[in-house]
Structure formats: C-alpha cells, structure tokens
C-alpha positions as CSV (number, residue, x, y, z in Angstrom):
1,X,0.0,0.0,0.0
2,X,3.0,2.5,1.2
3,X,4.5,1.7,-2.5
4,X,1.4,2.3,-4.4
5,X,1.2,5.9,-2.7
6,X,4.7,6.5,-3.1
7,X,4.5,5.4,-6.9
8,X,0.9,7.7,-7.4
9,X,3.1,11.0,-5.5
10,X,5.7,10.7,-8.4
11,X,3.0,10.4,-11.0
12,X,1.7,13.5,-9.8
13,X,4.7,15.4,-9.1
14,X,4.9,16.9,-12.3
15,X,1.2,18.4,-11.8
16,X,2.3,19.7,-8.9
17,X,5.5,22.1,-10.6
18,X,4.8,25.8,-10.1
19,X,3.5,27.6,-12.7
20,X,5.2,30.5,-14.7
21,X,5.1,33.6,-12.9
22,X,3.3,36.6,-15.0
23,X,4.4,39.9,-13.8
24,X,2.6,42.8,-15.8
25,X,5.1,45.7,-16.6
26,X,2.7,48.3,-17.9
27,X,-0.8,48.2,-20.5
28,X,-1.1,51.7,-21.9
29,X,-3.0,53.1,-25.3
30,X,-0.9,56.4,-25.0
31,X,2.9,58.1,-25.5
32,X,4.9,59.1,-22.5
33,X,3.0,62.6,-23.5
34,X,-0.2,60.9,-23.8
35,X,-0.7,60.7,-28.0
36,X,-2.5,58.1,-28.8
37,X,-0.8,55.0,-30.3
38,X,-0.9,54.9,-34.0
39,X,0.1,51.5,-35.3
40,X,0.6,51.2,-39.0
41,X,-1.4,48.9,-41.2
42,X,0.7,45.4,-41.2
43,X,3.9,46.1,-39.7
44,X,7.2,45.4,-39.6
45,X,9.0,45.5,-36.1
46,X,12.2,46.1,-35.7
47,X,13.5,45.0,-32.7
48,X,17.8,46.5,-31.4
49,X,19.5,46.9,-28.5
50,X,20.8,50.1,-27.7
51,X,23.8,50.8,-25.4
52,X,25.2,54.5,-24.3
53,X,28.5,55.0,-22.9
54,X,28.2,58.0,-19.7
55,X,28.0,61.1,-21.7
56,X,26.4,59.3,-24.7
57,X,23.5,61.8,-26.5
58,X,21.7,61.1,-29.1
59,X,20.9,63.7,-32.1
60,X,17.1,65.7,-31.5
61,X,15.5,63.4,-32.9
62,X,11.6,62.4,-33.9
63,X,9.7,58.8,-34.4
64,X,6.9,59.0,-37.3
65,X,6.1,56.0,-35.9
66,X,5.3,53.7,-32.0
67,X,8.9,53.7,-30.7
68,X,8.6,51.0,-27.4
69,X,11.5,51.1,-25.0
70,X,12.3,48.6,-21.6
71,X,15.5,49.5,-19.9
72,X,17.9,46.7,-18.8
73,X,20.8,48.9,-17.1
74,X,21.8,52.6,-16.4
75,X,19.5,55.3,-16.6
76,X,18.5,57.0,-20.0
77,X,17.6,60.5,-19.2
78,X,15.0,61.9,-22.3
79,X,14.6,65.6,-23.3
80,X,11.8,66.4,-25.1
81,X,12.9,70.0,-27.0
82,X,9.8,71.5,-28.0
83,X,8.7,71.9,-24.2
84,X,12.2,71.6,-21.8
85,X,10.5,68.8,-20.0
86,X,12.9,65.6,-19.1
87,X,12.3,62.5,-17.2
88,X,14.4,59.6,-16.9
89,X,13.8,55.7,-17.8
90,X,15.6,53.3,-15.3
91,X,16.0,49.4,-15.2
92,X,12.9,47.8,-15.7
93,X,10.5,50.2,-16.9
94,X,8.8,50.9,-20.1
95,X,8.4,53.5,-22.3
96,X,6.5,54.1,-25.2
97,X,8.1,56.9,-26.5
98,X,6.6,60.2,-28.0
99,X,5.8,60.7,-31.8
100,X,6.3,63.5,-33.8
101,X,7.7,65.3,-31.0
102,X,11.5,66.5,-31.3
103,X,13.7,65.0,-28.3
104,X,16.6,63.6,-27.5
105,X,18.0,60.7,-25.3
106,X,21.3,61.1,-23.2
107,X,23.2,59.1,-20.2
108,X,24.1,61.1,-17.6
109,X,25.2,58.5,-15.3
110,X,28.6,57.1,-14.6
111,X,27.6,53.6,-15.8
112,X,26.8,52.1,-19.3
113,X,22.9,52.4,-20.3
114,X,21.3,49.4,-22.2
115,X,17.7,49.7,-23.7
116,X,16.1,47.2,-25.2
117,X,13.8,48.8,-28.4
118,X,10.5,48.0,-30.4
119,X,9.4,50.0,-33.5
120,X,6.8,49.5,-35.4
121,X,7.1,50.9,-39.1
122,X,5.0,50.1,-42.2
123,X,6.6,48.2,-44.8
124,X,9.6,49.2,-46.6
125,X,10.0,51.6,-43.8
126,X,13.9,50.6,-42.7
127,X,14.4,53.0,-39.9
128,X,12.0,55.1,-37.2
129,X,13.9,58.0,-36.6
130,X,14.4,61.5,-38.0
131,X,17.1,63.6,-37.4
132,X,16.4,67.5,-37.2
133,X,18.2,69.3,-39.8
C-alpha cells in the first residue's frame, strides 16, 4: 500500500511544478506625452538593442512612428525640445516613446545604459527615426 502511494506521489509530481510567474510591466494606449498609439497597417517591427557609454547623446531626434522602449541597465535621461520637460527611464521600466515630438535621449550617469527597443514601421520603412536638420 505505502509503494502504491509513493508510486501515485511521483506520478503526480509533475502536476504539482509551479507555474510560470506573469508579472505585468505596464498596459497603456498612449505616449509618455499621452498621443494616442498609432500602429501602422501590417507592420514590420524592428527589434535593437541600444547601449550609451556615460555622456552618450543622441541627435534631437523624432519617431513618425510607436517607438517602445524597456530599460535593462543605467538610466537613460530623455529631453523632449519642444517643451524643456525631461524624465528619466531606469531598469525595468517601459516607455512608449513620443511621436512626432522632437527630443533627445542622453546618459548622464557614470555607468553604461542598455535599452532594449521595439518599432513598429510600415513596410519598406527601414528606420524610425528623423534627425532634425
């Protein structure tokens, strides 16, 4: 009897695994400065990782088109030009990034920044990024 219990506990075992553990990072339907998120027809994404040296800045920039952003180390400190207001993106937070709006991103910290990025840009499209002249 002690052997048929023992054998059924093994059986089971692999019921009895924890399950995968979900943790939500954010669910928005608007830009850091609350645009609503235009997704082309049919898509391409287009997926990089980014990594800034301290003292790293980007050009002012714009994205025509949803520009998603999760940091994985450092602190990316974004400027958006056409108002002076800044905030920063650390490790583990998401961004969905402004469009149309001129900006730029820098690292101001004394450690490498990493940022994992998502566009999505209709077909043909090969970049999501212009650079004011």
């Amino acid at each position: 009897m002690k052997r048929a219990f023992f054998v059924l506990c093994l059986l089971a075992a692999p019921a009895l695994a924890a399950a995968p553990v979900s943790t939500p990072v954010v669910r928005t339907d608007k830009t850091v400065i609350g645009q609503p998120i235009e997704v082309p027809q049919h898509p391409t994404v287009i997926v990089t990782i980014v990594t800034f040296q301290p003292g790293d800045k980007t050009a002012v920039h714009k994205h025509p088109y949803p520009h998603y952003g999760y940091m994985l180390e450092g602190t990316l400190t974004i400027v958006n030009t056409e108002t002076g207001k800044s905030f920063d993106l650390k490790p583990g937070e998401f961004l969905v990034e402004m469009m149309d709006a001129w900006h730029y991103g820098e690292n101001r910290g004394k450690v490498p920044m990493r940022i994992l990025i998502v566009d999505q840009v209709p077909e043909g499209v090969k970049a999501n990024s212009v650079a004011k002249q």
